[in-house]
Residue, then its C-alpha position, 0 to 999 in steps of 0.5 A: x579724207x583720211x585714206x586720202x591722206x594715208x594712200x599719199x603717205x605710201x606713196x611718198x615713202x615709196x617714192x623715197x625708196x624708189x628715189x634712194x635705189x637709183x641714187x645707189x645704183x647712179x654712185x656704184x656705176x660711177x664708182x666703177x668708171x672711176x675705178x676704171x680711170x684709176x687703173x687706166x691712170x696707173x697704166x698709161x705712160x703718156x702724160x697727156x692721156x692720164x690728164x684727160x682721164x683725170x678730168x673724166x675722173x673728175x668730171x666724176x666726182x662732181x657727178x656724184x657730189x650733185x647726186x648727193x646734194x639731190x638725194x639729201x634735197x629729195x629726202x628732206x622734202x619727202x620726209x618733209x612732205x610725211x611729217x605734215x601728211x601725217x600731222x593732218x590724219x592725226x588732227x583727223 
């Protein structure tokens, strides 16, 4: 029962790691299209493409700010989910 409990441990702390990559990976890729954006924004002399390039811009920012709440979520759980694993194989 305790290897059990063991072998869950790493796999949740590795899913965790797994989880924070992509988190990592998802805001450098948008902040790349933001920078973009930004550029575009500064170029363009048309009024009505930089306001569309500003919703893109702030279409965006909402992605980020969900991927924020769910890594906060996920890791809270996870680190969560540890703690109680580990309490039990320290009962054990």
């Amino acid at each position: 029962m305790d290897t059990k409990f063991r072998n869950e441990i790493a796999r949740l702390k590795n899913a965790k790691e797994v989880y924070q990559s992509d988190y990592v990976a998802n805001i450098e890729s948008f902040e790349e299209k933001i920078e973009r954006l930004d550029n575009q924004i500064e170029r363009s002399e048309s009024e009505v493409k930089r306001e569309i390039l500003k919703r893109h811009k702030n279409i965006y920012l909402q992605e980020i700010e969900k991927l924020d709440t769910t890594i906060e979520k996920t890791t809270r759980f996870i680190d969560d989910k540890v703690a109680a694993l580990e309490a039990k194989v320290d009962e054990i």
